[in-house]
Backbone as a ProteinNet text record, in pm:
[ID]
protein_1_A
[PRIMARY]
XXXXXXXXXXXXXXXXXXXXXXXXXXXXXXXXXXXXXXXXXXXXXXXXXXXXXXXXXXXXXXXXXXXXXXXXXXXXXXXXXXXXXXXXXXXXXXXXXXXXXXXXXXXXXXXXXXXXXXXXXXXXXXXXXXXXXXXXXXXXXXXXXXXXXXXXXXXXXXXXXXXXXXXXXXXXXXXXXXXXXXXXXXXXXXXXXXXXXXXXXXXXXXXXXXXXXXXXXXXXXXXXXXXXXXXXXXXXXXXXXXXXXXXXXXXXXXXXXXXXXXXXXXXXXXXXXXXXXXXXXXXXX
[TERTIARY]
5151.8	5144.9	5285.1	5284.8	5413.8	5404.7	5570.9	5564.4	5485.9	5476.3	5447.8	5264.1	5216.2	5079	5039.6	5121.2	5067.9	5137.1	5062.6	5111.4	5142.1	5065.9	5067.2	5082	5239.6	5311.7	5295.6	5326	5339.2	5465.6	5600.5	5699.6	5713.9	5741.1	5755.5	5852.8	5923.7	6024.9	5964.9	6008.4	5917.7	6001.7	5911.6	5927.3	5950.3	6025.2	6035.6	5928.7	5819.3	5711.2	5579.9	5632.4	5595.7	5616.1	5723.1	5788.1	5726.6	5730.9	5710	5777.9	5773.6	5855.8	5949	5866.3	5963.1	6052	6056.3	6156.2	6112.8	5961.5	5918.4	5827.4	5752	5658.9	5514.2	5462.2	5356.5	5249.3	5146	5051.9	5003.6	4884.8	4801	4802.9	4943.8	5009.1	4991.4	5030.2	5011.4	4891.5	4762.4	4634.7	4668.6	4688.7	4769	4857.5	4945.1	5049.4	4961.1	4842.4	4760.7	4667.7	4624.6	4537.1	4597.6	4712.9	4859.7	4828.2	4879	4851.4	4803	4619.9	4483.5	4543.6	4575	4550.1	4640.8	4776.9	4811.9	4777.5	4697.8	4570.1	4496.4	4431.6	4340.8	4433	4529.5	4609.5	4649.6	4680.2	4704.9	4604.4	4509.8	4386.3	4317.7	4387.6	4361	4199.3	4213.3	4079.8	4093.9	4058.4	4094.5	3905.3	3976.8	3889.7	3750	3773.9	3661.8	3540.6	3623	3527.3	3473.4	3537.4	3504.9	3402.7	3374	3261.7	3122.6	3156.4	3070.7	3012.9	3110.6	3054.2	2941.7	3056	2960.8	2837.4	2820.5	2681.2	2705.7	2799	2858.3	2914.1	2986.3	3094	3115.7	3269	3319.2	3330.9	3297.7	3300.4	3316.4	3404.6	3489.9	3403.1	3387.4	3251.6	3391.8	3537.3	3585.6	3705.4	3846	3941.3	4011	4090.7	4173.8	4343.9	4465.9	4587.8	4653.7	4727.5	4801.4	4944.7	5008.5	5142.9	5198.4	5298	5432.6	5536.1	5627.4	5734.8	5720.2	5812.8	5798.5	5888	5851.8	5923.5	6010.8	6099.8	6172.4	6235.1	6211.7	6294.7	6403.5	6340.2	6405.8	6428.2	6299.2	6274.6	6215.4	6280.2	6213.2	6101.5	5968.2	5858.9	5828.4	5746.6	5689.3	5545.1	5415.5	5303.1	5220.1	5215.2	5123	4927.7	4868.4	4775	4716.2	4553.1	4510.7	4365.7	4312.6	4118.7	4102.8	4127.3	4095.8	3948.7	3863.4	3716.1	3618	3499.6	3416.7	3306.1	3202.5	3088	2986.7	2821.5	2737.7	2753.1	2781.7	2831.7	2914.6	3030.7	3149	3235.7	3333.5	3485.6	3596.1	3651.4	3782.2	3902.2	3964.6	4105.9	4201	4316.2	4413.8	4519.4	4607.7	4757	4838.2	4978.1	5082.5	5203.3	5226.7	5387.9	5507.9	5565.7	5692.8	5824.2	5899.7	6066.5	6169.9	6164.3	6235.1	6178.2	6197	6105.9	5987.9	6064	5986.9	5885.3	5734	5636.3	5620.8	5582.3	5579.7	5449.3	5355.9	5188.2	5113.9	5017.8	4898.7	4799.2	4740.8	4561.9	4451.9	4329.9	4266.8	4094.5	4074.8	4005.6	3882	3766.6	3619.3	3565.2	3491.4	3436.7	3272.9	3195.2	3058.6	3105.7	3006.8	2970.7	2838.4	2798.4	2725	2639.6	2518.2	2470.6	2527.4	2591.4	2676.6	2586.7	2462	2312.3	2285.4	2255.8	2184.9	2264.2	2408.5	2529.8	2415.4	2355.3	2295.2	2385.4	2395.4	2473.8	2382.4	2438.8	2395.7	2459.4	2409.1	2545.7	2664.4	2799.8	2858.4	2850.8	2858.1	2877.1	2967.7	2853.2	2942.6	3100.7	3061.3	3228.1	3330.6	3288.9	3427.8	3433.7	3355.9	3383.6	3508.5	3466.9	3572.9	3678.7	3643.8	3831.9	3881.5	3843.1	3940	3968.8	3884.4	3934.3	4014.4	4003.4	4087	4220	4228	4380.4	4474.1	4391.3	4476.7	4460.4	4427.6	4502.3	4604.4	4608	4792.5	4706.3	4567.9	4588.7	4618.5	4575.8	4590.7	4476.5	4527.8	4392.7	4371	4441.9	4402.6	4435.3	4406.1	4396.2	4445.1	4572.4	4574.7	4497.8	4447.2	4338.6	4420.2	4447.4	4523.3	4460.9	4441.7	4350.3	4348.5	4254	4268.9	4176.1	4153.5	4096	3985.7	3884.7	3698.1	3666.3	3797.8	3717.1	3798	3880.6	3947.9	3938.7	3886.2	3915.7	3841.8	3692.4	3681.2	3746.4	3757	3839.8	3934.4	4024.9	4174.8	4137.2	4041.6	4031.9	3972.6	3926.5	3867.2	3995.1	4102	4189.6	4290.8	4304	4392.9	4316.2	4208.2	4148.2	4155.1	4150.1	4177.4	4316.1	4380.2	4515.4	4611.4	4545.7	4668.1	4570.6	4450.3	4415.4	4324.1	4310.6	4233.5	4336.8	4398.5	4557	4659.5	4725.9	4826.5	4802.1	4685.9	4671.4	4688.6	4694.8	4704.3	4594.4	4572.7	4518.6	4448.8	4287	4222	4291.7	4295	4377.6	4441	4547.1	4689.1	4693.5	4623.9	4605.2	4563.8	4434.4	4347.1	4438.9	4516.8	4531	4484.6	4507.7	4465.5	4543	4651.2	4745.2	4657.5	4600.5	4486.9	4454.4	4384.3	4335.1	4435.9	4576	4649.2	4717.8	4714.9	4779.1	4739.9	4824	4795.4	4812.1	4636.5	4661.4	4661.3	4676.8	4636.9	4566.3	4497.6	4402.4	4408.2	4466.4	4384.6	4271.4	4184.1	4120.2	4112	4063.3	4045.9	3888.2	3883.7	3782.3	3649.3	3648.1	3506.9	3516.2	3633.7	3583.5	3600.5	3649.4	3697.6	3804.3	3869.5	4007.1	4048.7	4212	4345.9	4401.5	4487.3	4619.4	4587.9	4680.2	4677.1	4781.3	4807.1	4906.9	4873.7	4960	4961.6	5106.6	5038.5	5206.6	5203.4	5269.2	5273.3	5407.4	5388.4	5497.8	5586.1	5725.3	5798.3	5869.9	5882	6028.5	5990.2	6062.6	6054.8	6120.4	6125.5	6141.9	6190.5	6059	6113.2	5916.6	5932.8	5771.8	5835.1	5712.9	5697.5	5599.5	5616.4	5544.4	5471.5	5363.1	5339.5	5148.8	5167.3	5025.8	4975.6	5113	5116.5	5043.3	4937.8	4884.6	4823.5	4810	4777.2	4689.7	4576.7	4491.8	4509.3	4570.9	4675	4629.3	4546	4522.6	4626.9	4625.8	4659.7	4835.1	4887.3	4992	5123.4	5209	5317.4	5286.5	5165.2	5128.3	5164.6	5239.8	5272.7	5177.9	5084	4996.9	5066.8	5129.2	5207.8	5318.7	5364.9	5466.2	5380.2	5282.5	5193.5	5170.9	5136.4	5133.2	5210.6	5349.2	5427.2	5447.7	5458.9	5527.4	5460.6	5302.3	5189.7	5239.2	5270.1	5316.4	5421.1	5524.6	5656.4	5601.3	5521.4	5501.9	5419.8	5364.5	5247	5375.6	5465.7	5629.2	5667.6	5667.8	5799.2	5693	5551.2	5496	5488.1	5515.6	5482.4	5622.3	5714.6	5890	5983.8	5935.7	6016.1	6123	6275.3	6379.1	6397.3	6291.6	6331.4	6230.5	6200.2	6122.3	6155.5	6115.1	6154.1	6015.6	6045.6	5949.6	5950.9	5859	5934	5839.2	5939.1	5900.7	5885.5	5762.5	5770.2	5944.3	5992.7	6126.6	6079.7	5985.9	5949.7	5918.5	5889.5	5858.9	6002.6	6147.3	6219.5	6295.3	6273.6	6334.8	6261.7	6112.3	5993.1	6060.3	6093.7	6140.4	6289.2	6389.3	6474.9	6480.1	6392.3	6380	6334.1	6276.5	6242.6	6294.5	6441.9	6520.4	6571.4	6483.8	6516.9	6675.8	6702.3	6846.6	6813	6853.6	6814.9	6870.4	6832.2	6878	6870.8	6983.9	6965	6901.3	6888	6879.4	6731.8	6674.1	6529.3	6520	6347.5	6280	6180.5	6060.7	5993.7	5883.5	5755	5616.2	5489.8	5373.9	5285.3	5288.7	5444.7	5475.4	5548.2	5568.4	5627.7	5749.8	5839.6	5996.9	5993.1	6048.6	6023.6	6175.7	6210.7	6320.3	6273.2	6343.7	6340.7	6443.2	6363.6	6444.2	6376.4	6481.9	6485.6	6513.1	6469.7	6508.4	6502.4	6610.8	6609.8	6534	6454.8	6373.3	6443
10754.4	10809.1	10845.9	10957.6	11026.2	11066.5	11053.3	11130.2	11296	11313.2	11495.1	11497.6	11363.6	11383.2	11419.4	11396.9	11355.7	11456.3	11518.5	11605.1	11587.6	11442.8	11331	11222.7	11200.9	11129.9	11047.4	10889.6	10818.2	10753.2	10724.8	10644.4	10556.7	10435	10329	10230.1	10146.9	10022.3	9898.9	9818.3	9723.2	9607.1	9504.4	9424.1	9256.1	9225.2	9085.4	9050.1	9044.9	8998.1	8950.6	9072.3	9113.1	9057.3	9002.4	8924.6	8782.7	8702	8592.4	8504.6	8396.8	8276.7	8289	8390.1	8426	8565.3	8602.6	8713.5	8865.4	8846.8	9017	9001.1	9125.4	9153.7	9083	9025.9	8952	9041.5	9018.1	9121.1	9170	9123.5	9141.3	9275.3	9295.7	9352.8	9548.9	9518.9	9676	9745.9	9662.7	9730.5	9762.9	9709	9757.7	9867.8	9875	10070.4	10142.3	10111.3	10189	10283.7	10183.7	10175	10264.6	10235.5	10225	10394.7	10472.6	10635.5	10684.8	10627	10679.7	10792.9	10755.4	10813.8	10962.5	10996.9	11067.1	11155.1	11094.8	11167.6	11251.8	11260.8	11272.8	11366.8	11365.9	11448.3	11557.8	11511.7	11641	11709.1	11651	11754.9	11848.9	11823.4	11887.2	11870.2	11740.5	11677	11528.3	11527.8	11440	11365	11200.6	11144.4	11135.3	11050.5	11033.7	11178.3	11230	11386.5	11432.4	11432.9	11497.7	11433.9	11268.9	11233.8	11233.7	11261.6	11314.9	11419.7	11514.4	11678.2	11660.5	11588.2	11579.8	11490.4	11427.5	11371.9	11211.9	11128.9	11012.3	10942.1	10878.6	10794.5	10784.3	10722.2	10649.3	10529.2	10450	10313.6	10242.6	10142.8	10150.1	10034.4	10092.6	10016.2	9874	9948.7	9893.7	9924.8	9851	9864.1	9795.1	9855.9	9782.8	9849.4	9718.3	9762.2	9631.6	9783.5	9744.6	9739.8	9631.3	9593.4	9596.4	9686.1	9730.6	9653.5	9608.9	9637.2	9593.3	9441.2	9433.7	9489.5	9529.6	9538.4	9442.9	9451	9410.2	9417.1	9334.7	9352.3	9478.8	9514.4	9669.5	9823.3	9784.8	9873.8	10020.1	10141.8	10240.2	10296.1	10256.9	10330	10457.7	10497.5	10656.9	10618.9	10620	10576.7	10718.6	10770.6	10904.8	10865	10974.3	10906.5	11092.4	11084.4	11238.4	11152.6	11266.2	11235.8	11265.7	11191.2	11244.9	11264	11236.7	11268	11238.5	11319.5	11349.3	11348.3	11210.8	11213.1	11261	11250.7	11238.8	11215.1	11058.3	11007.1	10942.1	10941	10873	10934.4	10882.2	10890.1	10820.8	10896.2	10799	10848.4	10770.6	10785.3	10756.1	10782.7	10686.6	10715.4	10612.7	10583	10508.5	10587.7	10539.1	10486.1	10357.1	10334.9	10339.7	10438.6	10463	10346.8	10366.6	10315.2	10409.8	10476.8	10671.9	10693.9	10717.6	10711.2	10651.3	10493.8	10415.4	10337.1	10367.5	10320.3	10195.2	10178.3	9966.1	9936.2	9999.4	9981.9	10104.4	10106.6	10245	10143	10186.4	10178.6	10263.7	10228.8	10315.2	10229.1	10358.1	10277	10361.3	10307.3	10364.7	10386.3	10483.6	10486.5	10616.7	10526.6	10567.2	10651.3	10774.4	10813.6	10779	10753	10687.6	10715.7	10705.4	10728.9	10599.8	10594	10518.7	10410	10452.6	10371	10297.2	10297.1	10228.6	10209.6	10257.8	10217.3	10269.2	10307.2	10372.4	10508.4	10524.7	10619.7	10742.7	10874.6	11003.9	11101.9	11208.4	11267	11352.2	11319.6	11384.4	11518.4	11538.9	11721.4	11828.9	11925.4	12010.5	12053.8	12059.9	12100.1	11980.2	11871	11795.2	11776	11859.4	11814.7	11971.3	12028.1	12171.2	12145.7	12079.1	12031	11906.4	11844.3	11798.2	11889.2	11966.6	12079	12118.3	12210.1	12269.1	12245.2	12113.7	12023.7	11964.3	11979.5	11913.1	12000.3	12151	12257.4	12344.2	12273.2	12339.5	12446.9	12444.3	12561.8	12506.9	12562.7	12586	12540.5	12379.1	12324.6	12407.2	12488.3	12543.9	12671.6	12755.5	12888.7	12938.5	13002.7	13053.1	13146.7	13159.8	13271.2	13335.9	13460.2	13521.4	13609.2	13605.6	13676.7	13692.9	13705.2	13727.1	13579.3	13578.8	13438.2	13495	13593.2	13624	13578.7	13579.7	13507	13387	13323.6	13180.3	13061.8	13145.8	13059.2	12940.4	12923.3	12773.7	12708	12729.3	12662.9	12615.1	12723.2	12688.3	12575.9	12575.8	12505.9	12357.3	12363	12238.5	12130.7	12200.3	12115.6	12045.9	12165.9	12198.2	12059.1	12074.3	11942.1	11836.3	11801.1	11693.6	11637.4	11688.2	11700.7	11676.9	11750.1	11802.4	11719.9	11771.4	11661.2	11529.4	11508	11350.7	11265.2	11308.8	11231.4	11192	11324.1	11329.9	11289.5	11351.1	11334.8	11435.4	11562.7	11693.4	11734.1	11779.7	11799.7	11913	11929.3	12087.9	12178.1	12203	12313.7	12375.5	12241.8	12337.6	12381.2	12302.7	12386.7	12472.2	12510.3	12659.5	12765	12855.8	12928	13097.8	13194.2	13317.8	13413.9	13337.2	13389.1	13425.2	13314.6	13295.7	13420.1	13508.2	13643.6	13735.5	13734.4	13845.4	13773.1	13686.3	13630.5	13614.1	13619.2	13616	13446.2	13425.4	13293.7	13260.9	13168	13134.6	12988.1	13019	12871.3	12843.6	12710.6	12674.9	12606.8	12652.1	12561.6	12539.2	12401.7	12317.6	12410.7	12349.7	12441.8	12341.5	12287	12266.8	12368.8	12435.9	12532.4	12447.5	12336.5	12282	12347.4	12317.9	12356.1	12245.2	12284.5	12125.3	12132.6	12265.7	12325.4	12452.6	12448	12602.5	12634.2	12763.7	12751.1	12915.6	12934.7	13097.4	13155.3	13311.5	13384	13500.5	13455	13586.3	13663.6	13787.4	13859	13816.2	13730.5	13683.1	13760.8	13898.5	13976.7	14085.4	14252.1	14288.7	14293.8	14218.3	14207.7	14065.1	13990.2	13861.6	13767.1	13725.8	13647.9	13496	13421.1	13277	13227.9	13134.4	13034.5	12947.7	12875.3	12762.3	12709.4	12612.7	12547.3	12550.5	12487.8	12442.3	12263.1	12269.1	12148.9	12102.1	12013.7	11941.4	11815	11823.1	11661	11615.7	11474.4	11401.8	11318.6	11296.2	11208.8	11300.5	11443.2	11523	11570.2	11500.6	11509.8	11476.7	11546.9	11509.2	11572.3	11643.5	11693.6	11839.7	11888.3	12055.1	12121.6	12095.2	12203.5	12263	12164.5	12258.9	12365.4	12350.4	12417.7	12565.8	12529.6	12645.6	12720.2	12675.6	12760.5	12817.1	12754.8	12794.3	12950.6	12914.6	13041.7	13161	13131.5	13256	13293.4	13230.2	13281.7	13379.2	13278.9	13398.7	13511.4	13512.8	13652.6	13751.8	13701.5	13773.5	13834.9	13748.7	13817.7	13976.7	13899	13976.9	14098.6	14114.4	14219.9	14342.6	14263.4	14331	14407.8	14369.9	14382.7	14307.4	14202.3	14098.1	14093.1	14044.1	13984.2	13832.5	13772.9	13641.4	13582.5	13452.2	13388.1	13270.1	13222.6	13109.7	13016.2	12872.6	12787.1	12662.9	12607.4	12543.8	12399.3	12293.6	12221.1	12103.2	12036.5	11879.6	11780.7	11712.3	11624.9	11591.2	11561.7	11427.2	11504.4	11606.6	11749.2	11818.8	11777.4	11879.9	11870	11739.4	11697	11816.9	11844.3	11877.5	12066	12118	12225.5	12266.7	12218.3	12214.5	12191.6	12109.8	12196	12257.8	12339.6	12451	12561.2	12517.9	12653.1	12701.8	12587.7	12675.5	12535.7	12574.3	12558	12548	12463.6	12429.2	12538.6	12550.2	12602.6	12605.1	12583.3	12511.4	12323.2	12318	12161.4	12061.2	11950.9	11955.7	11979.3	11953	11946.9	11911.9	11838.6	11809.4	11929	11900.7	11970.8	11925.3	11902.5	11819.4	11658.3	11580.8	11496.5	11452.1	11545.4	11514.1	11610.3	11546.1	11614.8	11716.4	11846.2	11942.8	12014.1	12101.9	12171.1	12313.7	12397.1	12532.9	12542.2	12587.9	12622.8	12764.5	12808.9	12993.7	12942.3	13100.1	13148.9	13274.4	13328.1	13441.7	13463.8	13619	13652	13742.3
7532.6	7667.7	7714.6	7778.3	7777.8	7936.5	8049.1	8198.5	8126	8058.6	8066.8	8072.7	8011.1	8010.9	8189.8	8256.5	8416.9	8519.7	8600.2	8664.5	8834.9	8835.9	8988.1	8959.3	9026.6	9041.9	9162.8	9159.9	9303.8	9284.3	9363.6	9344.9	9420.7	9378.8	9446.4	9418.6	9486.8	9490.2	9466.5	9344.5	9376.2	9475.5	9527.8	9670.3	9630.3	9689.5	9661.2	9666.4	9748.8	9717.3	9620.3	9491.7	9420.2	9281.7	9311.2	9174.2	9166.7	9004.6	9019.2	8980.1	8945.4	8939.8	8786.8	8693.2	8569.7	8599.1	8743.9	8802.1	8748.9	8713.7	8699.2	8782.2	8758.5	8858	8800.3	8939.3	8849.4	8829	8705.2	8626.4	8721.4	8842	8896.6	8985.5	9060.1	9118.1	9030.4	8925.2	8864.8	8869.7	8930	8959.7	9111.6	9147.9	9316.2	9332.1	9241.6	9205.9	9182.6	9059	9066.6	9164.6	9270.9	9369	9452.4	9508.9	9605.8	9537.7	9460.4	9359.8	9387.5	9399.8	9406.6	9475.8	9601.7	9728	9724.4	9644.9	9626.6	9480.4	9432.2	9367.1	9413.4	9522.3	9640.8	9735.1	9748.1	9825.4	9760.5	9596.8	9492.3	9483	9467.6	9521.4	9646.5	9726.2	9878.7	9901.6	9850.2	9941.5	10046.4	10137.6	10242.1	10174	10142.2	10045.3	10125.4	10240.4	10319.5	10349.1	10421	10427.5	10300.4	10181.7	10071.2	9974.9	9992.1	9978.1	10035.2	10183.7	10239.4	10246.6	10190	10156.8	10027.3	9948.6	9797.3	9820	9896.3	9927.9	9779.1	9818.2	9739.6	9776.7	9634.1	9638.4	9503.2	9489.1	9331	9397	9245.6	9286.8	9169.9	9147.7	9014.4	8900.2	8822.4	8689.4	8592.1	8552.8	8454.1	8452.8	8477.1	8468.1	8374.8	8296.3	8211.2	8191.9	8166.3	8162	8012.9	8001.2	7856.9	7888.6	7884.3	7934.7	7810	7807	7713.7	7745.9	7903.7	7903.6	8080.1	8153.5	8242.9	8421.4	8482.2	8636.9	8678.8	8718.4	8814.7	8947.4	9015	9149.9	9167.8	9278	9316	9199.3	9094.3	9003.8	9058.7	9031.2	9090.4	9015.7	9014.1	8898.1	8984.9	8867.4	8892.3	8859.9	8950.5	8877.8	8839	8741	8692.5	8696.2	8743	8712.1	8697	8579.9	8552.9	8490.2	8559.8	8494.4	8372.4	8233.6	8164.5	8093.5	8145.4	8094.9	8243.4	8219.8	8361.4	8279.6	8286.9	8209.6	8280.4	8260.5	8320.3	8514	8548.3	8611.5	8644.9	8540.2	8520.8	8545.7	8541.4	8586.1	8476.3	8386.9	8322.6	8393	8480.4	8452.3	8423.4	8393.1	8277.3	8377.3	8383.9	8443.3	8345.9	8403.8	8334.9	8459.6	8393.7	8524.7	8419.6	8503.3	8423.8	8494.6	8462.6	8496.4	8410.4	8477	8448.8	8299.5	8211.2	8095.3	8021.6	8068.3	7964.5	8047.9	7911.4	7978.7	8006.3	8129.2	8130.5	8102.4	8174.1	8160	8127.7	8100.9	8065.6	8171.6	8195.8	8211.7	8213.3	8241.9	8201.1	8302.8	8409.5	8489.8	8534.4	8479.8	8489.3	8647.1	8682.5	8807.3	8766.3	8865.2	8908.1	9009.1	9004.9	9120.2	9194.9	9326.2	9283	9436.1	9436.4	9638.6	9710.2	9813.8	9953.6	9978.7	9972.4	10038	9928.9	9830.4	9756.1	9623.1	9610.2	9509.3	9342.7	9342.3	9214.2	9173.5	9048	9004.7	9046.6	9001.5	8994.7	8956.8	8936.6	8827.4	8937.5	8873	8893.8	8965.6	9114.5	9125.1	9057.6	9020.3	8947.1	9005.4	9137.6	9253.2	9226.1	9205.4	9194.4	9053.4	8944.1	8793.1	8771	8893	8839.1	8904.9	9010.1	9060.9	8965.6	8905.1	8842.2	8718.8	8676.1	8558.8	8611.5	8692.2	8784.7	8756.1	8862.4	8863.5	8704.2	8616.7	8498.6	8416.1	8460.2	8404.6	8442.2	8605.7	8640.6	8757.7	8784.8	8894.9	9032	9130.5	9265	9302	9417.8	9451.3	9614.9	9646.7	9748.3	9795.7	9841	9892.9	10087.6	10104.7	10231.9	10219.7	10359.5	10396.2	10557.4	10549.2	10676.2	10714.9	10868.2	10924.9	11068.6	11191.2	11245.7	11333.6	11467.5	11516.7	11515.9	11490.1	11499.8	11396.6	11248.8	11132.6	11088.1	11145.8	11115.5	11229.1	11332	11473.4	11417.9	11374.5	11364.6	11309.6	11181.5	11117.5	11143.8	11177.4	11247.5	11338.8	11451.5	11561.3	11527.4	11426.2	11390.1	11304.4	11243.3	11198.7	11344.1	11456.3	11530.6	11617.2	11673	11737	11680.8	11521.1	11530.7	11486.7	11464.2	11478.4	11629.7	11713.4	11818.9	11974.2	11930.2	12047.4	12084.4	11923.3	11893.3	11874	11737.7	11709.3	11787.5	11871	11948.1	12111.2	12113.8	12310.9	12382.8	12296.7	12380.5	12418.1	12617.8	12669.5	12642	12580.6	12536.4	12585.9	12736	12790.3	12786.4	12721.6	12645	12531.3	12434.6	12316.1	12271	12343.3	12343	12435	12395.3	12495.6	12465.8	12547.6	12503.1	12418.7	12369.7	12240.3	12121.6	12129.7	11975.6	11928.7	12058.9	12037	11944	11976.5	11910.9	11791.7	11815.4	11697.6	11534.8	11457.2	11355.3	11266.3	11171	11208.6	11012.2	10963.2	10862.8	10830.8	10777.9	10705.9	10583	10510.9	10421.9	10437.2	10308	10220.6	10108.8	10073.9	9967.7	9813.1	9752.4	9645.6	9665.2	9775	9878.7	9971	10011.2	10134.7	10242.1	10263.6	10389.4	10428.5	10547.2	10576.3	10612.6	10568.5	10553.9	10616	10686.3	10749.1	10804.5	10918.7	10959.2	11040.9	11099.4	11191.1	11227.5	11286.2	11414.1	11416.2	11403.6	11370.3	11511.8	11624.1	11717.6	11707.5	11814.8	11806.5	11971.1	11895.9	12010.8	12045	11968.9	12041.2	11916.8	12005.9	11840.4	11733.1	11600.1	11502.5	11456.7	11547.6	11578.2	11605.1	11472.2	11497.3	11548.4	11599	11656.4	11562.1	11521.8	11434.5	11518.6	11507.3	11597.3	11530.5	11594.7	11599.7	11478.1	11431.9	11259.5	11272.1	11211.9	11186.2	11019.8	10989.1	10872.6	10864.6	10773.7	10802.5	10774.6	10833.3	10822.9	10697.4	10626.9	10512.5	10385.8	10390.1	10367.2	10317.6	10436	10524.5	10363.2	10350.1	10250.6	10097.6	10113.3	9941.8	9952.7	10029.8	10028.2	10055.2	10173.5	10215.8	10311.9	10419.9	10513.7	10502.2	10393.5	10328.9	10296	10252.8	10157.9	10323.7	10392.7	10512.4	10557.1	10588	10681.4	10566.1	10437.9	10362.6	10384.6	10393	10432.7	10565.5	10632.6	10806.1	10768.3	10698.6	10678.1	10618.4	10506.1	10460.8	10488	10624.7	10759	10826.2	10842.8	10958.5	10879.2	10745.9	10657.3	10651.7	10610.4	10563.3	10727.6	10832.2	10979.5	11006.3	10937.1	10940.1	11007.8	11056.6	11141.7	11026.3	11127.6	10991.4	11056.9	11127.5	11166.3	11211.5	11188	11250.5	11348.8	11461.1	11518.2	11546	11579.2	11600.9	11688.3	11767.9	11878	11794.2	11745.5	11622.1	11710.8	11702.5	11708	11653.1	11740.3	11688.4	11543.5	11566.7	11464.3	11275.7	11373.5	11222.8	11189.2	11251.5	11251.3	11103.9	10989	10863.3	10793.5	10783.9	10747.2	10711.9	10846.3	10871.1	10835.1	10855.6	10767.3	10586.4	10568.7	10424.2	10385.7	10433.8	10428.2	10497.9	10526.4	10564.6	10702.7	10778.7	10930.3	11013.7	11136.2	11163.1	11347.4	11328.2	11531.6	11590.2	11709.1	11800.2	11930	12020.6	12171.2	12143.6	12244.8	12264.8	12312.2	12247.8	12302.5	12429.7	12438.3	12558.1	12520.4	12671.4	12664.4	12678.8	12628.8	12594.9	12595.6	12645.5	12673.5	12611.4	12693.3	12661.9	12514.5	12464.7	12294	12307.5	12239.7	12260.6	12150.4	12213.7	12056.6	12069.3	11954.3	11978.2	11904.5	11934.3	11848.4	11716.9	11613.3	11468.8	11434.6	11389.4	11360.6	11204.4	11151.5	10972.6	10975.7	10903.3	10875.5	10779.2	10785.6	10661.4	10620.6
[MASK]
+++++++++++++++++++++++++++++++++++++++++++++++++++++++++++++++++++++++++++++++++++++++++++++++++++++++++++++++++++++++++++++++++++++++++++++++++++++++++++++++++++++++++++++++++++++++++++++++++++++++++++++++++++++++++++++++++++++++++++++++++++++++++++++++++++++++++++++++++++++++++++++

């Protein structure tokens, strides 16, 4: 087992807590990195887990786990945990993980799962939709798709990430978030290869040759796997194809790390906005 077999990665520190009385990490614990992964498994996939079992009309639910210890952890060790589906039976699930410590493997495992009905925990087969997303994913494509358009054919969508995002999550008052921009604006959506939507955001015209970015949101289970990124770039290239040479954006504080790497550069000084401190960051296109 090799880092190249794996294309999702989880990194982690290990914790004093974690260690045992012979100063490695005790066994039990490496089904927990595992576990601790899942979830950015699930994010590499641009499926938000909960909803997406519910779409598929299921659940996984784990039949057989097993780990083969090579080589032990230590206190303040930086691993890399890989994890990739390698077989999709009937109703099964194999997937195999590896924990690295920059090269070298410490553990493999290899951990069985049912799919199975929620109600009555009986297996059933596999849906064909999540046997092609994991094909999909561990052949290197694209677990998701921007869609750019206008608000008569994205508005739900858009509005359904945007609500629960901006005014279940946050506390923003409907009022302010719906406004009559929507109409001219140009908006983008992803979705996932269920056809849900993950992210979205809105491209108006702030000046001429000068777009506004905004009402960039993400589902938050979601949140850190490069969907927002995948958006913001569709916005820029909604600006760039209209001829804007700049974009600006009036950024949540808390989003402003998020936006800078990706290029943009403050400008002027915060303020407050339906209670959340935001500032403006520009990019040249």
């Amino acid at each position: 087992m090799q880092r190249t077999d794996f294309r999702c990665f989880h990194r982690l520190r290990v914790r004093w807590a974690e260690v045992d009385m012979q100063k490695i990490v005790f066994n039990a614990h490496y089904l927990m990195y595992i576990d601790t992964a899942m979830m950015d498994y699930w994010r590499a996939l641009a499926l938000p887990y909960e909803a997406s079992m519910v779409a598929l009309g299921g659940d996984i639910y784990v039949k057989k786990a097993t780990l083969e210890y090579h080589a032990s952890a230590q206190l303040e060790d930086l691993l890399d945990i890989g994890l990739r589906c390698a077989r999709v039976g009937n109703s099964s699930l194999l997937l195999q993980a590896g924990i690295f410590r920059g090269e070298q493997l410490l553990v493999s495992g290899e951990l069985v799962y049912v799919f199975a009905d929620p109600a009555t925990q009986t297996s059933r087969p596999v849906p064909e939709a999540l046997r092609a997303i994991f094909a999909a994913y561990e052949a290197g494509d694209a677990m998701a798709h921007a869609h750019c358009g206008a608000w008569d054919a994205l508005g739900p969508d858009a509005a359904r990430v945007r609500h629960a995002v901006f005014i279940q999550e946050q506390g923003i008052p409907a009022d302010i978030e719906v406004d009559e921009l929507d109409a001219t604006a140009v908006h983008v959506v992803l979705r996932n290869r269920l056809g849900m939507p993950v992210a979205t955001g809105r491209l108006l015209q702030h000046a001429p040759g000068e777009g506004r970015i905004g009402r960039m949101a993400v589902e938050r289970a979601l949140r850190g796997g490069g969907w927002g990124r995948q958006v913001l770039r569709a916005l820029e290239d909604a600006a760039r194809a209209r001829g804007d040479q700049r974009v600006l954006l009036h950024a949540q504080v808390q989003a402003r790390a998020f936006y800078e790497r990706a290029g943009y550069r403050i400008h002027g000084e915060p303020w407050m906005e339906a209670g959340i401190p935001h500032i403006t960051m520009q990019r040249a296109l």
